[in-house]
N, C-alpha and C positions, 0 to 999 in steps of 0.2 A: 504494500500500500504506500504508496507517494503522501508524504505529508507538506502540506503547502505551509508555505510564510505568509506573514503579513502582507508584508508587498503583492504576492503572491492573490493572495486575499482582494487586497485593496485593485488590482491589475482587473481580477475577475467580477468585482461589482462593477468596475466603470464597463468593461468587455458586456456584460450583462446588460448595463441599462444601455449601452448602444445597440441593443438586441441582436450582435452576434450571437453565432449558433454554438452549441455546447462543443461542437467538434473543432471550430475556431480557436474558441476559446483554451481546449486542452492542448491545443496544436501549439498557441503559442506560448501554455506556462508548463509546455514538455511532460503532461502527466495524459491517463487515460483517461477517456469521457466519461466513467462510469467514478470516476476522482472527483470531477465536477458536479454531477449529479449529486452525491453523497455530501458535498461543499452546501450546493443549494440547500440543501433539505436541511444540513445542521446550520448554518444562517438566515433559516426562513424565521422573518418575524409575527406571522398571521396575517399581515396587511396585504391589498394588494398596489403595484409599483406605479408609473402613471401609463405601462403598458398592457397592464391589467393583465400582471404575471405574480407571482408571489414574488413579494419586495425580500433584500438580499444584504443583509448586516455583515460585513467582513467584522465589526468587534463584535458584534452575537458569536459569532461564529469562531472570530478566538477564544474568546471567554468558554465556549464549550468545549474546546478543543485542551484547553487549562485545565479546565475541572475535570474532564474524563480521564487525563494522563495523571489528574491527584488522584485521582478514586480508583485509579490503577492498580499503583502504590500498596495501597491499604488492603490486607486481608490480613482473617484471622488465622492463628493459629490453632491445631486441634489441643486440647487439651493435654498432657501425657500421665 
């Protein structure tokens, strides 16, 4: 799995709302379309954009990518 950066991020909202196609868009931040996909949907804010697509938070979208890698981290251990 390809993990994007911020720039990365920031690159794919502007690519987004000039409504390049998801294939464009992976093309030029060198990951798979289905990287993209999975980008939108953990950046999607509920709204929709003013192309009346689901709107696209690059800091939503870090912030989840933050908190998933802490909650990674953490497990328990079994008793012994």
């Amino acid at each position: 799995m390809a993990r994007l950066t911020m720039s990365d991020r920031r690159t794919l909202a502007k690519m987004y709302a000039e409504e390049k196609s998801v294939l464009e868009i992976a093309n030029k931040l060198g990951c798979h379309p289905q990287t993209i996909y999975d980008e939108l949907k953990r950046g999607n804010t509920g709204k929709l954009d003013k192309n009346h697509r689901q709107a696209y938070d690059p800091d939503l979208a870090q912030r989840t990518v933050q908190a998933n890698v802490h909650r990674c981290g953490r497990r328990r251990r079994a008793a012994t």
